[in-house]
C-alpha positions in Angstrom: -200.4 -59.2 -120.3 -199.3 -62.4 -118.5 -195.6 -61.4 -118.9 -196.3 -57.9 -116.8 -198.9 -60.0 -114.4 -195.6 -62.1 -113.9 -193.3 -59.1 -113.6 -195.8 -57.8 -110.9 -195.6 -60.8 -108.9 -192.0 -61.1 -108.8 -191.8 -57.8 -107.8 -194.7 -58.3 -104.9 -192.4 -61.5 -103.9 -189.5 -59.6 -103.9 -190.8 -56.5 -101.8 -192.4 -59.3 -99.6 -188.7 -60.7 -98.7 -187.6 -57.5 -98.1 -190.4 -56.6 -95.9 -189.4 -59.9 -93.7 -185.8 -59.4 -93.6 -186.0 -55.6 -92.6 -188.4 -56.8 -90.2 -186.1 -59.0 -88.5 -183.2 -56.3 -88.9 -181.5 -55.4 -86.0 -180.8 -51.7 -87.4 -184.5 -51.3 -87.1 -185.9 -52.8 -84.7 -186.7 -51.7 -81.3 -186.1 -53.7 -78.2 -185.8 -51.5 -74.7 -188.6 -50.9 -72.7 -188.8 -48.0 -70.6 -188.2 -50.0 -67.3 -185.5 -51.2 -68.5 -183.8 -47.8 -70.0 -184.9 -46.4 -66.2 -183.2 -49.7 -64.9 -179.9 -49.2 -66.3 -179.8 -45.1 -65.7 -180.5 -45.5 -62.1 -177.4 -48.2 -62.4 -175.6 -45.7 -63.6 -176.6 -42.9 -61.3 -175.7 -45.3 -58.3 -172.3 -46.3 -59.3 -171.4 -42.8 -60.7 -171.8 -41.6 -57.2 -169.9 -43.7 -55.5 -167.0 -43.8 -57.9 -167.1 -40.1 -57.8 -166.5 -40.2 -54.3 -164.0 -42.5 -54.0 -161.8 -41.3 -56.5 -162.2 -37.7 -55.6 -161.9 -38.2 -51.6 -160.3 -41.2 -50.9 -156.6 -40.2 -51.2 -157.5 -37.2 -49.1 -159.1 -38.6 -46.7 -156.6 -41.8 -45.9 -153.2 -38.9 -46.0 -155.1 -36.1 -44.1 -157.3 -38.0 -41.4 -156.0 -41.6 -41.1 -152.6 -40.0 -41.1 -150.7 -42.2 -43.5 -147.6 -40.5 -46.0 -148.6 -39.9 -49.3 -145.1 -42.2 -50.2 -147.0 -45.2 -48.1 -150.3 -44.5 -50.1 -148.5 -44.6 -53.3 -146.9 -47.9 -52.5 -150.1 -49.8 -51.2 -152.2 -48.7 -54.3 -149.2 -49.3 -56.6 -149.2 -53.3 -55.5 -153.2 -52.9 -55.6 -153.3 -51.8 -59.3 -150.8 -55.3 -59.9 -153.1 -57.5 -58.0 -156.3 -55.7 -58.8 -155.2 -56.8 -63.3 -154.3 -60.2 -62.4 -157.4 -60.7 -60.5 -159.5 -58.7 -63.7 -158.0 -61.8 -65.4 -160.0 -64.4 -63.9 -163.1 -62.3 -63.1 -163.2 -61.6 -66.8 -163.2 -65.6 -67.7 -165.7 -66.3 -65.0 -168.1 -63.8 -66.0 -168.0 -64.8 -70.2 -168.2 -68.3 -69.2 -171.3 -67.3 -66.6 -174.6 -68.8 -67.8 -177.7 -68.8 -65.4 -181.4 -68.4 -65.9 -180.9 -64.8 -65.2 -178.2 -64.4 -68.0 -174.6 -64.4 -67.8 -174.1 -60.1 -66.7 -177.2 -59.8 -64.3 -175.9 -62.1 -61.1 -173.1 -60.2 -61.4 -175.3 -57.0 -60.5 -175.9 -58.2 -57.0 -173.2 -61.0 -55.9 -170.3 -58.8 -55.3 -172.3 -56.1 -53.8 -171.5 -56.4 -50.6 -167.8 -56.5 -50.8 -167.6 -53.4 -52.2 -170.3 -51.9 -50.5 -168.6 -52.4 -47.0 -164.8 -51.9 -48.2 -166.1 -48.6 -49.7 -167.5 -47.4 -45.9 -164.2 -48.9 -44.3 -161.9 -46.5 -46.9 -163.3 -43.5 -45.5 -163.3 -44.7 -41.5 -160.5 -44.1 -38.8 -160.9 -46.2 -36.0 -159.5 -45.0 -32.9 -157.8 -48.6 -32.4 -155.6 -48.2 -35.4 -152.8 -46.6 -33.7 -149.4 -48.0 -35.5 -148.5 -47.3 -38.5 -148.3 -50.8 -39.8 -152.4 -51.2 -38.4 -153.3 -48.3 -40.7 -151.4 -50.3 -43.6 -153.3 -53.2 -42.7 -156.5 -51.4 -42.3 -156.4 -50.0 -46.2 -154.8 -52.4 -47.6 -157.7 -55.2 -46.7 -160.1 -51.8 -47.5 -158.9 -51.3 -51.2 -158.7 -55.0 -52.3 -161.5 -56.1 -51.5 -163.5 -53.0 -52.7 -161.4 -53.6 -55.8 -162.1 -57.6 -55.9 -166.3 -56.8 -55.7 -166.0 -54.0 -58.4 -163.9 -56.4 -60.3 -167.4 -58.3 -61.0 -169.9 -55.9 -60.8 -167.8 -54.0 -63.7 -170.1 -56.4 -65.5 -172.8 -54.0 -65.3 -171.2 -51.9 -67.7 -171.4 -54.6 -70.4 -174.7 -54.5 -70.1 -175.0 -51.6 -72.4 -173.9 -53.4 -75.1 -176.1 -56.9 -74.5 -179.3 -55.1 -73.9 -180.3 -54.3 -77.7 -178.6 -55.5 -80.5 -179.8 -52.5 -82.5 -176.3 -50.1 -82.7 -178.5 -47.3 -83.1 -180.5 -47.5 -79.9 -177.5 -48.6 -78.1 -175.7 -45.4 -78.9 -179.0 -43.4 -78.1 -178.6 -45.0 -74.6 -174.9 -44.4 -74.1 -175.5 -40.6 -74.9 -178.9 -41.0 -72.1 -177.0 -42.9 -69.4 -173.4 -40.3 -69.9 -176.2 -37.0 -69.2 -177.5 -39.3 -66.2 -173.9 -40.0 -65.1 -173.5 -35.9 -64.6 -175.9 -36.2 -62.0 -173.9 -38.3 -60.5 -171.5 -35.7 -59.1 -173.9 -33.9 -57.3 -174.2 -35.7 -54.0 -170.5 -36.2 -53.7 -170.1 -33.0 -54.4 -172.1 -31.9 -51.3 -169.9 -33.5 -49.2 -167.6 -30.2 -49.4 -170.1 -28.0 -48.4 -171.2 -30.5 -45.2 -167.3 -30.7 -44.2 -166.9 -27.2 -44.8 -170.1 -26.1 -42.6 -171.6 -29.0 -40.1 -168.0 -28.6 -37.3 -168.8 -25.0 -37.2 -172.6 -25.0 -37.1 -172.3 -27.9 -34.7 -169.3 -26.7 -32.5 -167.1 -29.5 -33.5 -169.5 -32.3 -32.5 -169.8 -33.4 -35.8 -166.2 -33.2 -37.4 -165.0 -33.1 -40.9 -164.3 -36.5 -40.1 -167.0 -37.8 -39.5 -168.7 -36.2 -42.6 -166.8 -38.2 -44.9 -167.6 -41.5 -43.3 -171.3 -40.8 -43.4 -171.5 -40.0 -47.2 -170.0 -43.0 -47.9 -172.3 -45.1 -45.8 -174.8 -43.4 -47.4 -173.7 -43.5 -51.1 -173.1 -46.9 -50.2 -176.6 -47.3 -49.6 -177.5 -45.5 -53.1 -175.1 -47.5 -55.4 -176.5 -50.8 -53.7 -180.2 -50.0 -54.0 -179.9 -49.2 -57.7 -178.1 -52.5 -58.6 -180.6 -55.0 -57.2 -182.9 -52.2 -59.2 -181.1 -52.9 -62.3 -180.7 -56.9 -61.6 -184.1 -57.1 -61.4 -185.5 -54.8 -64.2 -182.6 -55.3 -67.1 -182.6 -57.7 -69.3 -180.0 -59.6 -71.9 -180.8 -59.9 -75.7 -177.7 -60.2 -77.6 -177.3 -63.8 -79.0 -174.6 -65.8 -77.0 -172.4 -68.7 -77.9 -173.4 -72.1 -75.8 -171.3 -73.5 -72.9 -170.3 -76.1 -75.2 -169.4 -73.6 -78.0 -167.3 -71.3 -75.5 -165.9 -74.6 -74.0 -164.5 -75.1 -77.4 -162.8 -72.1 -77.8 -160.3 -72.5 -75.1 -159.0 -70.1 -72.4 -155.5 -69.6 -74.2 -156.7 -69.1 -77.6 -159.5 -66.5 -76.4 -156.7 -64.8 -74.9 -155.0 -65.4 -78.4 -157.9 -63.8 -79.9 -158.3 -60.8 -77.8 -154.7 -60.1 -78.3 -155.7 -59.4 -82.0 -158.1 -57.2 -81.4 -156.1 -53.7 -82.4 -158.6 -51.7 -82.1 -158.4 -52.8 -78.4 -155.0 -51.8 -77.9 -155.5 -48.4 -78.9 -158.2 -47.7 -76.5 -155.9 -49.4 -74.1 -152.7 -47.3 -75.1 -155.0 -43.9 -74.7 -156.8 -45.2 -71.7 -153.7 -45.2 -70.0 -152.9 -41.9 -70.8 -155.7 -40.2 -70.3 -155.2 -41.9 -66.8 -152.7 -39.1 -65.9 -155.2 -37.1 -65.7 -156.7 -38.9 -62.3 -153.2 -38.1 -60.6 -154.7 -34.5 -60.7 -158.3 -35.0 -59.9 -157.0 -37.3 -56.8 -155.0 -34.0 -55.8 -158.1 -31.5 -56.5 -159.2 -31.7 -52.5 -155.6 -30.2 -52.0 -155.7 -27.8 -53.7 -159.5 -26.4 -53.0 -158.3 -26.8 -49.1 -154.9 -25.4 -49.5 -154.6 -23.0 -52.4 -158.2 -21.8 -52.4 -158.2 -21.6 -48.1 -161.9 -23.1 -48.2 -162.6 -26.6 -49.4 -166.4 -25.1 -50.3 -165.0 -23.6 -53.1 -164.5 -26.9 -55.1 -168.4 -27.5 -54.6 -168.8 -24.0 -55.9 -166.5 -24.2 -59.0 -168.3 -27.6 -59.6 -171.8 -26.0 -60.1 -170.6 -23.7 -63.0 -167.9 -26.4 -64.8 -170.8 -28.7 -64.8 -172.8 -26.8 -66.9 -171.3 -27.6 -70.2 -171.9 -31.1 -69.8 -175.1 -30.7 -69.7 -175.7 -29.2 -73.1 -172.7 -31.4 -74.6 -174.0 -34.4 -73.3 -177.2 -34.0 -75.9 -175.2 -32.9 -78.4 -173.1 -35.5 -78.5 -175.4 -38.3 -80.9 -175.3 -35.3 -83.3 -171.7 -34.7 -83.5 -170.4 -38.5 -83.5 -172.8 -39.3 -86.2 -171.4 -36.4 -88.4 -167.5 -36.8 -87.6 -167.6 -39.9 -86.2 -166.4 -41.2 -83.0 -163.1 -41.3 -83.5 -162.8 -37.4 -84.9 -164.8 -36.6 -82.0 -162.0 -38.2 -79.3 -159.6 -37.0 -80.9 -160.8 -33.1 -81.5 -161.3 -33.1 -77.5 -158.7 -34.4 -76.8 -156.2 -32.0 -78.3 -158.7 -29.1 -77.0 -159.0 -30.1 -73.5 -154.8 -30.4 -73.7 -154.7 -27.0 -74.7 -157.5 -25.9 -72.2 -155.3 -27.1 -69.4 -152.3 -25.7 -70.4 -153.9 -22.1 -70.4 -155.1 -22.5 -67.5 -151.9 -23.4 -65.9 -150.4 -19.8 -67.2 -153.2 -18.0 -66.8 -154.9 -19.3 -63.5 -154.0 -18.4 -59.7 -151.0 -20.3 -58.5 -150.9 -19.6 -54.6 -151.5 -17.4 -51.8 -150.1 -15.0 -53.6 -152.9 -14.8 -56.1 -150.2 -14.5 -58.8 -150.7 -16.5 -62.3 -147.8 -16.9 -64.7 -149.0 -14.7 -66.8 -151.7 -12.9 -65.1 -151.0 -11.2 -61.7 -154.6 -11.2 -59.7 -153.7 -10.2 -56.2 -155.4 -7.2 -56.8 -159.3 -8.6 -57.6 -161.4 -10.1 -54.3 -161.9 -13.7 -53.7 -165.5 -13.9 -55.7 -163.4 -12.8 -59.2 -160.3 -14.7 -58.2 -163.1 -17.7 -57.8 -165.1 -16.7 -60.9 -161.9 -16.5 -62.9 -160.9 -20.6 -61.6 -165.0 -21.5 -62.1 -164.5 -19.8 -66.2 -160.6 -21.4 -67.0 -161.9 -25.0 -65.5 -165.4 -24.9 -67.2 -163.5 -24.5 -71.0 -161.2 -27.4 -69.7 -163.9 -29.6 -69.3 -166.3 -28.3 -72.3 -165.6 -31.9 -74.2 -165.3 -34.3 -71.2 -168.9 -34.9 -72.1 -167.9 -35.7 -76.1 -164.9 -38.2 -74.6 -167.3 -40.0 -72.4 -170.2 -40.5 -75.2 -168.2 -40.6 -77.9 -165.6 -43.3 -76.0 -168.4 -45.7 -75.1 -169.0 -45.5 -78.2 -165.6 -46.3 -79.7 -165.8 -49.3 -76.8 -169.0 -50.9 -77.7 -167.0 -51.2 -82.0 -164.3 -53.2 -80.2 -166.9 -55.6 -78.3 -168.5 -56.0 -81.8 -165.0 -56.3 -83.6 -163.7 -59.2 -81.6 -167.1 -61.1 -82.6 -166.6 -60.2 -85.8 -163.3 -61.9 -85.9 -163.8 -64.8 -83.9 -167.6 -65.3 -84.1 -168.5 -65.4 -80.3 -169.2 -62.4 -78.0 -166.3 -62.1 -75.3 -166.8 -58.7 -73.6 -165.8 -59.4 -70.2 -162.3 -61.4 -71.3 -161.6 -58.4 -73.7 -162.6 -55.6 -71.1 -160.0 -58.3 -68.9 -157.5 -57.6 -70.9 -158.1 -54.1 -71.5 -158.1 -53.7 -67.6 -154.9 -55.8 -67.4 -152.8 -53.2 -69.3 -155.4 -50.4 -67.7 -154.4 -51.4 -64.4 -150.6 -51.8 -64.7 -150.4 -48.2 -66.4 -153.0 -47.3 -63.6 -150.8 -49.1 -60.9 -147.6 -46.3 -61.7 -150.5 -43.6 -61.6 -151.9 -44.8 -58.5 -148.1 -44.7 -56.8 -147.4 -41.0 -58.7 -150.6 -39.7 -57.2 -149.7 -40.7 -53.8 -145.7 -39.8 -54.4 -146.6 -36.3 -56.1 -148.0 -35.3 -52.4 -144.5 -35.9 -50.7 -142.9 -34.7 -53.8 -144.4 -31.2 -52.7 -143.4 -31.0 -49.1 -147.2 -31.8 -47.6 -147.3 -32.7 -44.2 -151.2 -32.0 -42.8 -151.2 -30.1 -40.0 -154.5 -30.6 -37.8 -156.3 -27.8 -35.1 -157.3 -29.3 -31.6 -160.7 -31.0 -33.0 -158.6 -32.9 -35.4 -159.7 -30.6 -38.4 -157.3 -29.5 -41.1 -155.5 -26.7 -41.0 -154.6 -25.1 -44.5 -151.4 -24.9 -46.0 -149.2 -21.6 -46.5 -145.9 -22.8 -48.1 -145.9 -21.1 -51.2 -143.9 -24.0 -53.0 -146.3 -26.6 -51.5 -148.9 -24.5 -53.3 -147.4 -23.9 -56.5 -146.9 -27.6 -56.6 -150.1 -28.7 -55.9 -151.2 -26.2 -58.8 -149.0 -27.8 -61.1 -150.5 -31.2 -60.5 -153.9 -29.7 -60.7 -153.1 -28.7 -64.1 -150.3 -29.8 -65.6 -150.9 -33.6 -65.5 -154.8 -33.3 -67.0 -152.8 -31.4 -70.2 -150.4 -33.9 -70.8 -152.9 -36.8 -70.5 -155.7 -35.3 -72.8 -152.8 -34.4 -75.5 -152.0 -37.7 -76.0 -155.4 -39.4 -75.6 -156.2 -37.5 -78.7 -152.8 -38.6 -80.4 -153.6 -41.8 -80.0 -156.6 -42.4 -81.1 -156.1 -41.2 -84.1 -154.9 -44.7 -85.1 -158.5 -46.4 -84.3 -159.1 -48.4 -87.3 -162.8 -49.7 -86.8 -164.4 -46.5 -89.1 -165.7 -45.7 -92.4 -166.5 -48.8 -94.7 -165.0 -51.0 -92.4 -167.3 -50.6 -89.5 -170.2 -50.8 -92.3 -169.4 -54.0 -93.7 -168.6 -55.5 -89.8 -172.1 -53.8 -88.8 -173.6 -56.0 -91.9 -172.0 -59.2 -91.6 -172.8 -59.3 -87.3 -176.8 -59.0 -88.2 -176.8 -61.9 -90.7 -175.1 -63.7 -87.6 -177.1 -62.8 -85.4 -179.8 -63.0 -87.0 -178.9 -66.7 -88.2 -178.5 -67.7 -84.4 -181.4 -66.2 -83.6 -183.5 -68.6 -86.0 -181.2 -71.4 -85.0 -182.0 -70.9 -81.4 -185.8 -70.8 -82.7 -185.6 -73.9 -84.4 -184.0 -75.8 -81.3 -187.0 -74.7 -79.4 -189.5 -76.0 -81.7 -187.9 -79.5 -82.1 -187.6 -79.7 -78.5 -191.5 -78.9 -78.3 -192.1 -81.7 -81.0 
């Protein structure tokens, strides 16, 4: 009788340890509020827009209204993309070694703010002063660095994600929340089409296309500004961080020593870079809508129905990563979205000719030659929903892999690095998006209001439809390829997932302990 009383105990003893340490489990536990999941989506809204905008508008506007070459563009955003990684280096170190009674990511929200807030408004202005060409140079180069130098800190918004909640589970939860928010994000930019396309003619050319652009980015400006001092304020940081003295220990070459053994890293570097070849074509979309399509409206219009998808992938996404995994997910898109593109390419309308490769439509009206673009784009982008989710995903193991390795969390030196070799590969990109436009034969041509006047060189078009198309197919191919050698999955990602939460929660109680003795 005493020997099961005893057995009893020692089971009640051992169930009570269990009941403490799942209590204090990060896997379990629940830390965001609903302020603070709000906080972080409106971030995200905010910034999507204004990215959006700038990469899909920028390039067209600085060629087509400020008047500058596409070779000249190319050039400028080619020595940008050099200075922009170097600078990414020191940003990075600043911002891991940042520790303030608001955190070490949250100051970060609202100090650069605005520098990029202005530089953004300047990149899509044309003073009447700049006259020469070497003012114009002057006028975007000074733009796009320093726009480039106050994103280069507030990127440190996006490491909140993974410093919010130490709990993988509701991290992931949030990635797939803030990547549906994100699509919402392309709505107001994508308005600016239809208000370029309408407001000279219902205005007789008192308002020109012109000056539409510069108002939306005022305005979006505005937006992406609000929402961070939103975020700053609302957000807060929970992941345990080593001290200054502890980072102080662990100097600046061997945490670049460290990074550099991150491999996992490197392979989302390596696809990052070609999945970048993809932007060359998005930078040229404007072109085409405005050239090949004759009405700049319609890329507003195809937008509507290729954004559908997203919004039912976007949900899915959670389901699908935790039954393939991240990595299967990548690279299954990847290799789909390659084919996708390369259909298209065959299949779609080339010029003013309405003739596909394969497909001659010069017989069918505009609304099917549009509904047939709207369809072959909207099964291009079916998984750009999966890459993003699934990505962040994939991002957030290589944050937790270099503290696994090296025992202190180092996001912004690693995301450094990553940018580094991001932002040389994106520096050729940057010059090929700017060169593929002369490569072509595009000169714009302007009416008497100074509004753009659409191309009818049928080898201008054809070659603005094979950047369109072409370019995205190559780029998703090998993203897929690539990440097939991503090496944080299976029972290796289990045990790192273990051995973190007995850190962290180890720090925790050190931390806890500090406290009280300091109270004593």
């Amino acid at each position: 009788m005493d020997e099961t009383k005893t057995t009893v105990a020692e089971e009640l003893d051992e169930a009570a340890v269990e009941a403490e340490l799942e209590a204090l489990s990060t896997s379990d536990r629940k830390y965001l509020r609903p302020r603070e999941i709000v906080a972080f989506l409106l971030t995200s809204f905010g910034q999507k827009n204004l990215s959006q905008y700038v990469n899909a508008f920028r390039q067209f506007f600085i060629i087509s209204f400020l008047g500058m070459s596409g070779s000249t563009y190319g050039i400028i955003m080619f020595i940008e993309s050099i200075y922009d990684a170097v600078d990414d280096s020191i940003s990075g170190l600043i911002i891991d070694r940042t520790r303030t009674r608001w955190g070490r990511l949250r100051p970060w929200l609202v100090v650069p703010t605005p520098f990029w807030a202005i530089a953004n408004i300047m990149l899509f202005t044309a003073p009447v002063f700049l006259v020469h060409e070497w003012q114009k140079i002057v006028w975007v180069v000074f733009a796009i660095f320093v726009y480039n130098l106050g994103m280069s800190y507030f990127g440190a918004w996006t490491i909140m994600l993974y410093n919010i909640t130490p709990n993988t589970n509701e991290r992931d939860s949030l990635i797939a929340t803030s990547k549906f928010m994100e699509l919402f994000g392309t709505w107001l930019p994508s308005i600016a089409t239809v208000c370029v396309a309408f407001l000279p003619k219902l205005t007789n050319n008192k308002v020109g296309m012109q000056d539409v652009y510069t108002w939306f980015a005022v305005f979006l400006a505005i937006i992406a500004a609000a929402t961070a001092f939103y975020g700053f304020k609302n957000m807060r940081e929970r992941v345990p961080l080593a001290s200054r003295e502890q980072m102080q220990e662990i100097g600046v070459i061997e945490s670049f020593k460290n990074v550099f053994k991150n491999r996992p890293m490197f392979v989302l570097v390596l696809s990052g870079f070609f999945n970048g070849f993809k932007s060359v074509g998005v930078a040229s979309e404007s072109f085409y809508w405005m050239h090949n399509s004759k009405n700049i409206v319609h890329q507003t219009i195809s937008g509507l129905f290729t954004g559908i998808p997203a919004y039912i992938m976007t949900p899915l996404a959670p389901k699908l990563i935790r039954k393939f995994g991240a990595k299967n997910v990548c690279v299954g898109s990847g290799i789909f979205a390659g084919l996708a593109y390369l259909a298209t390419f065959f299949i779609g309308i080339c010029g003013n000719d309405k003739k596909g490769f394969l497909v001659d439509w010069s017989g069918c009206n505009a609304v099917i030659n549009m509904a047939v673009i709207a369809l072959l784009l909207t099964i291009c982008g079916l998984p750009n929903s999966l890459m993003n989710v699934a990505g962040a995903v994939l991002q957030g193991d290589v944050y937790d892999y270099s503290e696994w390795k090296t025992g202190a969390r180092n996001e912004a030196l690693v995301q450094t690095v990553q940018n580094y070799f991001g932002k040389a590969a994106n520096s050729v990109i940057q010059l090929m998006s700017g060169v593929v436009i002369s490569v072509v034969g595009y000169v714009a041509h302007k009416d008497e209001f100074g509004n753009i006047i659409a191309e009818t060189n049928h080898n201008v078009l054809l070659g603005f439809w094979a950047v369109f198309c072409l370019l995205p197919a190559i780029a998703r191919f090998l993203y897929g390829i690539t990440l097939m050698f991503f090496n944080v999955t299976g029972k290796t990602k289990e045990q790192m997932l273990k051995d973190l939460e007995v850190r962290r929660r180890e720090k925790i109680q050190m931390m806890e302990a500090n406290e009280n003795s300091k109270d004593a």
